[in-house]
Backbone as a chain_set.jsonl record, in Angstrom:
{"seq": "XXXXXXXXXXXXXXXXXXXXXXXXXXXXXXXXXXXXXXXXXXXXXXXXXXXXXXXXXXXXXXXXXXXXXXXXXXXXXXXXXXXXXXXXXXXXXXXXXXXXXXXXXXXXXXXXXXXXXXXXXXXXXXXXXXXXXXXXXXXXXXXXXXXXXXXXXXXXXXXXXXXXXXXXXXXXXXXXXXXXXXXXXXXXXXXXXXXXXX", "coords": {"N": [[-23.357, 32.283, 20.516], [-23.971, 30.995, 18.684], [-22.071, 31.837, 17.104], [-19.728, 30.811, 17.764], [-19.845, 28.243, 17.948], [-19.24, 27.713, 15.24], [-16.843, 29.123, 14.276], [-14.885, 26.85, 16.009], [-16.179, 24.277, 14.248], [-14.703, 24.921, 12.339], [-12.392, 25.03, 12.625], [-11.898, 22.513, 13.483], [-12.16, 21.294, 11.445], [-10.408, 21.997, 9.826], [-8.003, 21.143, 11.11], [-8.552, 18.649, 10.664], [-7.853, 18.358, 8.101], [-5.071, 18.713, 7.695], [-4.334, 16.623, 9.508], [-3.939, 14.861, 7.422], [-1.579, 15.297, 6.172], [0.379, 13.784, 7.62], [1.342, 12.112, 6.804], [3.638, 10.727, 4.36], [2.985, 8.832, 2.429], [0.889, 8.258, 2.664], [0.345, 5.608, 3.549], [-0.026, 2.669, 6.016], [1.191, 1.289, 9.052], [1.615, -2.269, 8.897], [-0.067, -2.558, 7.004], [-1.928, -4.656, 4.171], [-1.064, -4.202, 1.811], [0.889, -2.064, 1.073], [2.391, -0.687, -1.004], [4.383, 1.693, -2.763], [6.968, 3.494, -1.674], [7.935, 5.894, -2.7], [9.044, 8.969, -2.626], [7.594, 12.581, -3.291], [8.579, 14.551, -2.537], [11.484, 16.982, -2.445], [15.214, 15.516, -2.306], [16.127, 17.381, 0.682], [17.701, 20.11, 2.048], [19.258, 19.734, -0.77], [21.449, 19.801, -3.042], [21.627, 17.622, -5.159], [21.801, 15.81, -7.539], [20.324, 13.241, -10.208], [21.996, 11.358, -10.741], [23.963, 10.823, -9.008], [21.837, 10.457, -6.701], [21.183, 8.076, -7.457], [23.85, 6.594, -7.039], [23.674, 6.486, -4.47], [21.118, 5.472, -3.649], [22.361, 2.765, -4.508], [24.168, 2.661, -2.441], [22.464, 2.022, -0.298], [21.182, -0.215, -1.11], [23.612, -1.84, -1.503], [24.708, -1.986, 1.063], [22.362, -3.002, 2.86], [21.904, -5.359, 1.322], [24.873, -6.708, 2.172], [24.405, -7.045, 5.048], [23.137, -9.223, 5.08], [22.973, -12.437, 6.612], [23.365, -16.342, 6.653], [25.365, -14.633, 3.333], [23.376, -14.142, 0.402], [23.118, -14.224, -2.84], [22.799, -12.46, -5.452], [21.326, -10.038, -8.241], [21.662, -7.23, -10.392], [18.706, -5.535, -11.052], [16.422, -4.071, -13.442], [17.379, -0.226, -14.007], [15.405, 2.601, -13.48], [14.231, 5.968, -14.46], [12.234, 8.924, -13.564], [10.735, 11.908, -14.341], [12.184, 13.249, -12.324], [13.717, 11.421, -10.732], [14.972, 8.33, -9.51], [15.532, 5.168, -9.634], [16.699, 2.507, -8.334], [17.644, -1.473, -8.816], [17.626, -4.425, -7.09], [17.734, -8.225, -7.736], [17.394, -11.129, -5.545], [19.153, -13.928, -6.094], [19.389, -16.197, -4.99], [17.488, -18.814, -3.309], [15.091, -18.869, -1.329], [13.456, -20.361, 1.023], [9.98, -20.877, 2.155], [9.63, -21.315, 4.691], [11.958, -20.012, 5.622], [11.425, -17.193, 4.666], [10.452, -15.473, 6.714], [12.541, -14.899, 8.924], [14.512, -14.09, 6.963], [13.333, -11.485, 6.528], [12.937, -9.943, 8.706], [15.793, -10.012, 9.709], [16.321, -8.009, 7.791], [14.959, -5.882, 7.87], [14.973, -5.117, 10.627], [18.073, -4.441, 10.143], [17.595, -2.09, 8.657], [15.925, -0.533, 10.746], [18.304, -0.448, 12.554], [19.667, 1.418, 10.945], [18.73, 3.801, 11.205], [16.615, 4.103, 9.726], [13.042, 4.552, 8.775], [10.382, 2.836, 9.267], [7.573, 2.437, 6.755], [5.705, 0.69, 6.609], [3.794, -2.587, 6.321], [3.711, -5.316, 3.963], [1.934, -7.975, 4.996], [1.241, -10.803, 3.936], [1.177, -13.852, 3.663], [2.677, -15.518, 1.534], [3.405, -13.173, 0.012], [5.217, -11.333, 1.105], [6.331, -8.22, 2.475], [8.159, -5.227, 3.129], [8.652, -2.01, 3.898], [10.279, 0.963, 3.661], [11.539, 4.248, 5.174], [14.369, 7.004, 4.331], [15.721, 9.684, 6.31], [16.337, 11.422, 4.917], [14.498, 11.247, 2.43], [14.441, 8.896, 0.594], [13.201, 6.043, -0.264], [13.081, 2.436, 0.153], [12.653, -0.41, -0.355], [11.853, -4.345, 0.502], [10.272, -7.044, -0.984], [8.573, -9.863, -1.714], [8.277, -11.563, -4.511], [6.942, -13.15, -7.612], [7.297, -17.036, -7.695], [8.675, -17.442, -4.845], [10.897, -15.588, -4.513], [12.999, -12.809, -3.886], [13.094, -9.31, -3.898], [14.557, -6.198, -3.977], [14.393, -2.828, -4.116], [15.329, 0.387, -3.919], [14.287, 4.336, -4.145], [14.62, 7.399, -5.302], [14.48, 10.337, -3.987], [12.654, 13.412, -5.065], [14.75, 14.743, -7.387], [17.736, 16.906, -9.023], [17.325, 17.032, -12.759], [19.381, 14.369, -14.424], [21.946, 12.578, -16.212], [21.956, 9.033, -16.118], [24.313, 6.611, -14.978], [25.201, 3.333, -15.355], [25.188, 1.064, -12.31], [27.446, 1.239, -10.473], [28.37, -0.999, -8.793], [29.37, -4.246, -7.743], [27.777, -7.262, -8.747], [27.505, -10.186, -6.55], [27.58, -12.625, -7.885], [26.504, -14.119, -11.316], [26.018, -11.543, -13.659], [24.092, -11.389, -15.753], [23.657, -9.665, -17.748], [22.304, -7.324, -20.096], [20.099, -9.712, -20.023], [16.651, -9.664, -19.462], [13.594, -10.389, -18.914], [15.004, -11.275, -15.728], [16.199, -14.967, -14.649], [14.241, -16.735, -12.503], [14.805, -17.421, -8.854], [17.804, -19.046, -8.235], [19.774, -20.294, -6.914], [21.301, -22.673, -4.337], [21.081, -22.433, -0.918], [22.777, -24.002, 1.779], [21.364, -22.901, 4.485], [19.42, -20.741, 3.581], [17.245, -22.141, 1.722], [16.523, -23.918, 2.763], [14.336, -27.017, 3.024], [13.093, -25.92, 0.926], [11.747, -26.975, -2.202]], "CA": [[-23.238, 30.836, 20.619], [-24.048, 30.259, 17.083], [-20.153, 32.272, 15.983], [-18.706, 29.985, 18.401], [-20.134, 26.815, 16.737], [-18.881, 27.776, 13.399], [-15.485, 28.777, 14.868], [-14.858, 25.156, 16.411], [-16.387, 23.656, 13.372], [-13.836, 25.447, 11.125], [-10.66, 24.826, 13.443], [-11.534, 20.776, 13.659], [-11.615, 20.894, 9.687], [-8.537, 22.27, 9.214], [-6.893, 20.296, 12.166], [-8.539, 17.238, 10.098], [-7.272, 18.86, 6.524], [-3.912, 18.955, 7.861], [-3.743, 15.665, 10.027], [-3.595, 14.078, 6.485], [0.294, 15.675, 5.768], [1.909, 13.036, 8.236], [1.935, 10.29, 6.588], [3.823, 11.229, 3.293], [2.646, 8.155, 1.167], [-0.646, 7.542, 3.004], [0.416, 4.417, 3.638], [-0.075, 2.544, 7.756], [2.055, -0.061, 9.205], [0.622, -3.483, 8.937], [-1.49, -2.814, 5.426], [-1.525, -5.709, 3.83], [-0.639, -3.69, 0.177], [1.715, -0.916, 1.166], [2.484, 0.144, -2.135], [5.76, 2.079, -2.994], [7.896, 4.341, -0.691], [8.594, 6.883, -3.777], [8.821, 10.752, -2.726], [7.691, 13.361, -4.127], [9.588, 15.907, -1.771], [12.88, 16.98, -3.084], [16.276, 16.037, -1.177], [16.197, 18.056, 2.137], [18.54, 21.172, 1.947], [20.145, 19.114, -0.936], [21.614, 19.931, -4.656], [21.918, 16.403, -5.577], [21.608, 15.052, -8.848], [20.086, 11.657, -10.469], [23.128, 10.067, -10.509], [24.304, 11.237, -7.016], [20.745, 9.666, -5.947], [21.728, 6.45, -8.093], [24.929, 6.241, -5.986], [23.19, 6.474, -2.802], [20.085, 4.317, -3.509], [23.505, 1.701, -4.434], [24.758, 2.532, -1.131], [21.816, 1.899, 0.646], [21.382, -1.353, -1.45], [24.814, -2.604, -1.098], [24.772, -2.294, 2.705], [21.036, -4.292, 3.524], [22.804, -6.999, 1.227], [25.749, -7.356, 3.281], [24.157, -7.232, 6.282], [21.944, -10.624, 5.218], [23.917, -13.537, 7.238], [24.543, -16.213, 5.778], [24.877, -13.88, 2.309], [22.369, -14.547, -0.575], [23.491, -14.238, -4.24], [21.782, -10.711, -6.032], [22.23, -9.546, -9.583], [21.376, -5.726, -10.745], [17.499, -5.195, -11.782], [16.739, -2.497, -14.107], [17.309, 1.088, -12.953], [14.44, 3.566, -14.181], [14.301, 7.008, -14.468], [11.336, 9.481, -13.665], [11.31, 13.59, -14.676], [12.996, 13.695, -11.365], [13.597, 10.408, -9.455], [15.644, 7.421, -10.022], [14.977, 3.763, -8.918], [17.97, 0.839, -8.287], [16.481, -2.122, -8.358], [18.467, -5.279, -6.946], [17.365, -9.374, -7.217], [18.068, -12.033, -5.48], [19.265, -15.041, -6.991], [19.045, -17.299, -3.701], [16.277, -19.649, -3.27], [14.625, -18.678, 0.158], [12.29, -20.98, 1.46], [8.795, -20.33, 2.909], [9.917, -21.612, 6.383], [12.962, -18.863, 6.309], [11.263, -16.02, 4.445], [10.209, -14.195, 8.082], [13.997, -14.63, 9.175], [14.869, -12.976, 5.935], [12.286, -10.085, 6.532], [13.244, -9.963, 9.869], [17.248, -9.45, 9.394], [16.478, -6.994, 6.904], [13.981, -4.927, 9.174], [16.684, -4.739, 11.803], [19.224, -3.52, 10.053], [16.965, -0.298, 8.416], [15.681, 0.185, 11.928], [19.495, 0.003, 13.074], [20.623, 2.48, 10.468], [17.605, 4.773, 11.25], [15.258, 4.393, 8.802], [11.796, 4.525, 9.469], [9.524, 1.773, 8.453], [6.382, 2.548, 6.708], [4.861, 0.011, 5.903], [4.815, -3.955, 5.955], [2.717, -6.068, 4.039], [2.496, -9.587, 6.448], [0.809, -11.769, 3.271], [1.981, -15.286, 3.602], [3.783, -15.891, 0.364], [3.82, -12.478, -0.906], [5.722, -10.73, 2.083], [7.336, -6.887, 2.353], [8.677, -3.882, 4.29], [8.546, -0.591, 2.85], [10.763, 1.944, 4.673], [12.083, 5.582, 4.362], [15.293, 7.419, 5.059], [15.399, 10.847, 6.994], [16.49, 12.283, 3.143], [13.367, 10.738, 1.953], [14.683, 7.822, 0.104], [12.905, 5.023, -0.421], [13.704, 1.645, 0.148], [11.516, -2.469, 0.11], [12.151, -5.637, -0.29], [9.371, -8.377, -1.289], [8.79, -11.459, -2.438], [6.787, -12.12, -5.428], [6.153, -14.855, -8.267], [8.591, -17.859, -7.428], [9.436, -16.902, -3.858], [12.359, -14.069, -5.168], [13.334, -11.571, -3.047], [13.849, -8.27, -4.595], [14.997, -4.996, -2.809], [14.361, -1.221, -4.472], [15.502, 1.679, -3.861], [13.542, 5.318, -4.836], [15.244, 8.57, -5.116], [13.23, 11.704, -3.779], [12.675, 14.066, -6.675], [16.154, 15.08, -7.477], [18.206, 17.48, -10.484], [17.963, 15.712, -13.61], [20.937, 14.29, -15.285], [22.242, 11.286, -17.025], [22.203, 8.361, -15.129], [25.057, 5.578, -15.488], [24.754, 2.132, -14.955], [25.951, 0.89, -11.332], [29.437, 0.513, -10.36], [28.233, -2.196, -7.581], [29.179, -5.821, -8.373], [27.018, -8.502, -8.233], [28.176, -11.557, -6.423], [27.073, -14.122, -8.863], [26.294, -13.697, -12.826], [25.77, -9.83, -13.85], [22.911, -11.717, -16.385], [23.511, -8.533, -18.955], [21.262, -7.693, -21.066], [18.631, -10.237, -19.92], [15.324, -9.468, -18.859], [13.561, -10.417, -17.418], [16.14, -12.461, -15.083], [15.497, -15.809, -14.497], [14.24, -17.107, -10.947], [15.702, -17.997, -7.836], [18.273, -20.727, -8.783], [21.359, -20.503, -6.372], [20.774, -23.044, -3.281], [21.73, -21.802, 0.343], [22.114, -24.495, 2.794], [20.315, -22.04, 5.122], [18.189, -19.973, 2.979], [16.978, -22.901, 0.84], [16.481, -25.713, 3.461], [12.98, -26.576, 2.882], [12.596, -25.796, -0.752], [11.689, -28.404, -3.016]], "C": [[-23.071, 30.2, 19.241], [-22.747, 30.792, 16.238], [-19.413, 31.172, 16.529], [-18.317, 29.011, 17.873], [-19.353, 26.742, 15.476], [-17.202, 28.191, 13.519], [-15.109, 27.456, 15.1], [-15.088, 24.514, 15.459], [-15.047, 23.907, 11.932], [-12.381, 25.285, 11.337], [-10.87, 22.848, 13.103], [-11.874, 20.641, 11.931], [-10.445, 21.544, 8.962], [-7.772, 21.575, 10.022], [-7.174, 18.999, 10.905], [-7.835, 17.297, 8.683], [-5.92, 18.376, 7.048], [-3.195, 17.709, 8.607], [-3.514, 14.26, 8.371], [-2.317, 14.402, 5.758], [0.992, 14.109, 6.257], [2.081, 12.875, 7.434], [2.062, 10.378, 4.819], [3.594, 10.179, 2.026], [1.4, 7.451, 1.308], [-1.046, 6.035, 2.729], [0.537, 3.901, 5.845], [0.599, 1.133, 7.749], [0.987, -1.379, 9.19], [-0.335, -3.448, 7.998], [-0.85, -3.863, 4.656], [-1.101, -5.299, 2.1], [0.023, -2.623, 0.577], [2.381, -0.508, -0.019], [3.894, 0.434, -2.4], [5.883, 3.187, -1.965], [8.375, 5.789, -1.857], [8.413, 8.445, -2.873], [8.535, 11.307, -3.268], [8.371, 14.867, -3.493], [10.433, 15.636, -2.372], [13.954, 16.704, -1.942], [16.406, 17.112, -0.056], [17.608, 18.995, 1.785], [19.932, 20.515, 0.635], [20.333, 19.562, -2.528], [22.162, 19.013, -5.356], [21.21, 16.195, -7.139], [21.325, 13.645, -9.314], [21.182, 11.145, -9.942], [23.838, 10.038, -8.992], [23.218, 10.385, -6.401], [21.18, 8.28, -6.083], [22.868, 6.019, -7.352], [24.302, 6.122, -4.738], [22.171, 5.709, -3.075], [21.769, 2.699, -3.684], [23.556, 1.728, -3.747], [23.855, 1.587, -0.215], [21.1, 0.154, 0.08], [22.548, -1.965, -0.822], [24.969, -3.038, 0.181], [23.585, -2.962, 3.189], [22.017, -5.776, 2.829], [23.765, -7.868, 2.271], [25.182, -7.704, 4.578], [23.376, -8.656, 6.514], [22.799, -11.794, 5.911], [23.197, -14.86, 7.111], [23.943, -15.211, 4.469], [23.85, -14.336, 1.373], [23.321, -13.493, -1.978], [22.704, -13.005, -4.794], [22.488, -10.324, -7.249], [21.566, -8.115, -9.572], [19.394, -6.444, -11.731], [17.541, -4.363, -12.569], [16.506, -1.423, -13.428], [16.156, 1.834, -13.953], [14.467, 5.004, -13.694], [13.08, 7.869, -14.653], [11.568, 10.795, -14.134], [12.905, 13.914, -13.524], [13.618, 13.037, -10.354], [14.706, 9.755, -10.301], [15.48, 6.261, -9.183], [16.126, 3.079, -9.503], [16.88, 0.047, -8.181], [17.634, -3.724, -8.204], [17.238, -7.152, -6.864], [17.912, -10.294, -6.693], [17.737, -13.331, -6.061], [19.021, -16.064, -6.101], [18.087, -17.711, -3.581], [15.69, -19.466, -1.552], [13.477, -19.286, 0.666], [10.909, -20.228, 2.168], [9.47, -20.405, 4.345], [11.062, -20.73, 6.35], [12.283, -17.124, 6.043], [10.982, -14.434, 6.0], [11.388, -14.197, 8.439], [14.674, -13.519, 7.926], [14.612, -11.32, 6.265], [12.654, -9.525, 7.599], [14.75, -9.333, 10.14], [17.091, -8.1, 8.92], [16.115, -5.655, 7.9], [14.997, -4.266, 10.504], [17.565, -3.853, 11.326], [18.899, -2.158, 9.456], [16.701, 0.213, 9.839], [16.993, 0.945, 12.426], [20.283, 1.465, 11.984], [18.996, 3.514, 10.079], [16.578, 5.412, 10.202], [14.362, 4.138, 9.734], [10.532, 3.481, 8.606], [7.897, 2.128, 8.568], [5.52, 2.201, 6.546], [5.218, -1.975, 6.044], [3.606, -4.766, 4.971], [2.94, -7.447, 4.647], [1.292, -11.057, 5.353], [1.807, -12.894, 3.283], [3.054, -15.376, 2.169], [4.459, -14.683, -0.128], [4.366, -10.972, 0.277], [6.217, -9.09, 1.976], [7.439, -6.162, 3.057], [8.968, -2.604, 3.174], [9.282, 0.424, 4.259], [11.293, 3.104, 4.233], [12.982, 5.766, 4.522], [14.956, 8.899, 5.408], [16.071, 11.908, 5.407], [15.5, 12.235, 2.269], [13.715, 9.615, 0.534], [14.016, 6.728, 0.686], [13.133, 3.664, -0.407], [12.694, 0.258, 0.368], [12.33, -2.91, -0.296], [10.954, -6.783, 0.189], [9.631, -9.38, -2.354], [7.536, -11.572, -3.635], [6.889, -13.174, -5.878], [7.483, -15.837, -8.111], [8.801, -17.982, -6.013], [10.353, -15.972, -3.892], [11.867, -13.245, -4.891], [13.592, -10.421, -3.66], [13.644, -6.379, -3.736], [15.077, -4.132, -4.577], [14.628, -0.215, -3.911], [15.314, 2.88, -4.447], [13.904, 6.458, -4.573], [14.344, 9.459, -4.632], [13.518, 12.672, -5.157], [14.279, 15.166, -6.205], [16.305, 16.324, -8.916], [18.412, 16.612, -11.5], [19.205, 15.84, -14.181], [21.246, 13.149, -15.339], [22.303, 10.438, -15.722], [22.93, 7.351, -15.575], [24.594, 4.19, -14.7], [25.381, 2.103, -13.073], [27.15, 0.669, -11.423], [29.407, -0.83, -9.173], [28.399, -3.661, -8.539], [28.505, -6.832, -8.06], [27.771, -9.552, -7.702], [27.861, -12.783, -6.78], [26.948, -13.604, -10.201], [25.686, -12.354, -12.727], [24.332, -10.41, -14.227], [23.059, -10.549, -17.308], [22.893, -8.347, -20.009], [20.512, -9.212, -20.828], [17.972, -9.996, -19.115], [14.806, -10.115, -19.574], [14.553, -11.314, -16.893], [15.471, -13.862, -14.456], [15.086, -15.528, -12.951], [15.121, -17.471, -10.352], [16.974, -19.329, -8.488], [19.862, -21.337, -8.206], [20.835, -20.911, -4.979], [21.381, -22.56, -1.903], [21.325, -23.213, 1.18], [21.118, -24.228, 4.15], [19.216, -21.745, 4.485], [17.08, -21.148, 2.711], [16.23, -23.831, 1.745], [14.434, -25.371, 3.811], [12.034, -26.477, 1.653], [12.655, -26.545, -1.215], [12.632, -28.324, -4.399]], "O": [[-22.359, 29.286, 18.824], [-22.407, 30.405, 15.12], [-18.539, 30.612, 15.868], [-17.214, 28.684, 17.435], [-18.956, 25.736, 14.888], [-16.384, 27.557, 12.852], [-15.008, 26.837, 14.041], [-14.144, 23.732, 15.345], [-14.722, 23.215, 10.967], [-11.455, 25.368, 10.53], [-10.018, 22.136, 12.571], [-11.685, 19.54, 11.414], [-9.871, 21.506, 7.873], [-6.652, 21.347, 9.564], [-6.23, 18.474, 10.315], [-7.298, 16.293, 8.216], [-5.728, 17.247, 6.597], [-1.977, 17.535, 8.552], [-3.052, 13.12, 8.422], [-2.032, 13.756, 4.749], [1.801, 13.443, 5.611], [3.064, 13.403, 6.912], [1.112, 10.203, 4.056], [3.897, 10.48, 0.871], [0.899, 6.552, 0.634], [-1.974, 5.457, 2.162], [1.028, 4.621, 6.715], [0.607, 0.227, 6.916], [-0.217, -1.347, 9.448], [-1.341, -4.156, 8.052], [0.359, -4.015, 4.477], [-0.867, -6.2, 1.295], [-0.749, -1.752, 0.176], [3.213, 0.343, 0.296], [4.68, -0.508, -2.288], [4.881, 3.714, -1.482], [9.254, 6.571, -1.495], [7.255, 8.761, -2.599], [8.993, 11.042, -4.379], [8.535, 15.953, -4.048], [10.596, 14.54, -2.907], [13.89, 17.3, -0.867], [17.298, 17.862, -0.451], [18.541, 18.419, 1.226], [21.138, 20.665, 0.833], [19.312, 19.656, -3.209], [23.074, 19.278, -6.14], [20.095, 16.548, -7.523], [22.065, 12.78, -8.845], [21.292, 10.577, -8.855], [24.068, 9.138, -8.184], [23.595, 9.563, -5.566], [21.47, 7.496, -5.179], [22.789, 4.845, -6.989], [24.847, 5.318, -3.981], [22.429, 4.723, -2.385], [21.908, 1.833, -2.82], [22.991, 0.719, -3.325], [24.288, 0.645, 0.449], [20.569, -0.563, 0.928], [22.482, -2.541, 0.264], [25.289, -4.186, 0.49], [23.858, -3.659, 4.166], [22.552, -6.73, 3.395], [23.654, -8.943, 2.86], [25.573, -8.729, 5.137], [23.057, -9.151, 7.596], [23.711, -11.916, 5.093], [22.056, -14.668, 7.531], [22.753, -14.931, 4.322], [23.334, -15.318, 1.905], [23.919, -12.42, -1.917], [21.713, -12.783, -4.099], [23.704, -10.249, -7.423], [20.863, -7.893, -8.586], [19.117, -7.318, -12.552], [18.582, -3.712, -12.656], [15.723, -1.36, -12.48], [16.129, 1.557, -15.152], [14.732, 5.203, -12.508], [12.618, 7.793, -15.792], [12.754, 10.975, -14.411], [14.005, 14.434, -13.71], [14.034, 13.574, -9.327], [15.245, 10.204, -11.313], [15.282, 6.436, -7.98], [16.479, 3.027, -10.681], [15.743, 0.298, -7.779], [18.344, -4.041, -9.158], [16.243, -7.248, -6.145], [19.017, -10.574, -7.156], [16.649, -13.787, -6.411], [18.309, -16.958, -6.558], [17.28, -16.802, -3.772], [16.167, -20.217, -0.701], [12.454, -18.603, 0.717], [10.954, -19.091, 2.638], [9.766, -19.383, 4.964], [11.325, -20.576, 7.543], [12.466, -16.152, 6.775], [11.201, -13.23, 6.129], [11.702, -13.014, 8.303], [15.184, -12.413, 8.102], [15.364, -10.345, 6.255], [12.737, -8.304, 7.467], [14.865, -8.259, 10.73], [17.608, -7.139, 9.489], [16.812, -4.792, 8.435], [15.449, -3.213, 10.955], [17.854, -2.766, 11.826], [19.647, -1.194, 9.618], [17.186, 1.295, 10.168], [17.111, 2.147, 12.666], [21.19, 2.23, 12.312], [18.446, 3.769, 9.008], [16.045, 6.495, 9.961], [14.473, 3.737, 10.893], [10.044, 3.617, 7.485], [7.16, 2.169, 9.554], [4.492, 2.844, 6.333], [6.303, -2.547, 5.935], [2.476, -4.725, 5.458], [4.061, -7.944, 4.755], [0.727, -11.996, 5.915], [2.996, -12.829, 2.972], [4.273, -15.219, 2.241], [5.604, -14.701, -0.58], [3.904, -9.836, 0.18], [6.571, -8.942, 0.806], [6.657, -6.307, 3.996], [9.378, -2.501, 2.018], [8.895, 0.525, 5.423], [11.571, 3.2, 3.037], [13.407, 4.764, 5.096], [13.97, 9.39, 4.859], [16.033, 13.134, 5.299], [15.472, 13.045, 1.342], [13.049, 9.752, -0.493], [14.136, 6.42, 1.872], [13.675, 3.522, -1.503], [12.053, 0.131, 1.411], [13.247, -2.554, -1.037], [10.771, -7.245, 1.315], [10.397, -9.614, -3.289], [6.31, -11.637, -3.552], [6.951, -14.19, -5.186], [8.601, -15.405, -8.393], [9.328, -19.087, -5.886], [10.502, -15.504, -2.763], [10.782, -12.769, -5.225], [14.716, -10.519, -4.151], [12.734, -5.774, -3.169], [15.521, -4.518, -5.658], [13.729, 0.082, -3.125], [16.038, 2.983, -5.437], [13.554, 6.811, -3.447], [13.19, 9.221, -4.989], [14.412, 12.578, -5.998], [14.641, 15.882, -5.272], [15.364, 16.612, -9.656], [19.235, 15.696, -11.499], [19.908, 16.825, -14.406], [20.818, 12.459, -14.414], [22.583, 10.858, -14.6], [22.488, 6.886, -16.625], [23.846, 4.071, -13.729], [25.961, 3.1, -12.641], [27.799, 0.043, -12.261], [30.407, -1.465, -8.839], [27.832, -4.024, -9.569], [28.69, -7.33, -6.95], [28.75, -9.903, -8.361], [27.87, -13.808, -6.098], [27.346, -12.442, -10.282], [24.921, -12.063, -11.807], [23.392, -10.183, -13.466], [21.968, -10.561, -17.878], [22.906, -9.192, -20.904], [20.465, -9.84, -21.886], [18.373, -10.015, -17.951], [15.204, -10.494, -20.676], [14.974, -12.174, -17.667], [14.39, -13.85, -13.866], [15.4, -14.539, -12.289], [16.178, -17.851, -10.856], [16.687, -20.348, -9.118], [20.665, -22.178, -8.613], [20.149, -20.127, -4.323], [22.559, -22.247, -2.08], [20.171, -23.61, 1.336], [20.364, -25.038, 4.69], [18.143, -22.313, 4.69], [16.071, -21.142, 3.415], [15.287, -24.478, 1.289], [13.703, -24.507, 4.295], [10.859, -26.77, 1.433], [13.626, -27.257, -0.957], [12.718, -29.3, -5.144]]}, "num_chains": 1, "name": "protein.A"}
């Protein structure tokens, strides 16, 4: 009776050891701080390279943009580079009111769901809003709102081959801003986005 015990005791602590894998950034939907989406798995059967990632975090930028209706204005953030990662980082320039920001969040959310990401995360703070989601490659992807109201969308490579990384080839549709950082705030009005903002 007493091997049995210690059997059973030794199976439900490794079931419990092991039920802490899922969730690859030990992050739960609806935390009000969900953190970053970064990987530390490598590309999935993949011999990709920084800059290959850097093209595809673009991609996967470029396409949430478009999909925002009406569009919003976005210049290039800075890109950063880890041993093995690489981070896009896009802002927007559009002024998005409090009273639209959940429509914003909302659009966005949709269209990762629709192109089968998996959302890991949201934080649901009034001013300081976000969605944190993955892709089935393990790319990374948010967009929140911080100081100002300004929207800003990231994208986080999974640990990749290093190698040089070039700037984007994506164009902004409003001022590049080059060479300045930090970029100013919001400052392009949307009769949509905007309506509302003082």
């Amino acid at each position: 009776m007493k091997r049995r015990f210690q059997t059973v005791a030794v199976a439900l602590a490794f079931g419990f050891a092991l039920s802490g894998c899922g969730n690859d950034s030990g992050q739960s939907s609806g935390s009000a701080s969900a953190g970053t989406t970064k990987s530390t798995k490598s590309a999935k059967g993949s011999n990709m390279n920084m800059q290959e990632a850097a093209e595809r975090s673009d991609s996967m930028l470029d396409a949430v943009l478009k999909a925002i209706d009406p569009e919003v204005q976005w210049a290039h953030g800075p890109t950063t580079t880890g041993s093995c990662d690489v981070t896009r980082r896009r802002t927007v320039m559009t002024i998005v009111s409090a009273e639209r920001r959940q429509g914003f969040l909302d659009q966005v959310e949709k269209f990762w769901r629709e192109s089968d990401y998996r959302i890991k995360g949201k934080n649901k703070d009034e001013e300081f809003p976000a969605i944190y989601a993955q892709t089935k490659a393990g790319f990374g992807i948010s967009v929140s709102f911080r100081g100002r109201g300004q929207a800003f969308f990231e994208a986080d490579s999974p640990c990749v081959k290093e190698s040089k990384v070039a700037d984007s080839a994506s164009k902004p549709n409003g001022p590049a801003y080059e060479g300045v950082y930090p970029l100013p705030g919001p400052n392009v009005r949307s009769d949509y986005w905007s309506a509302g903002a003082a």
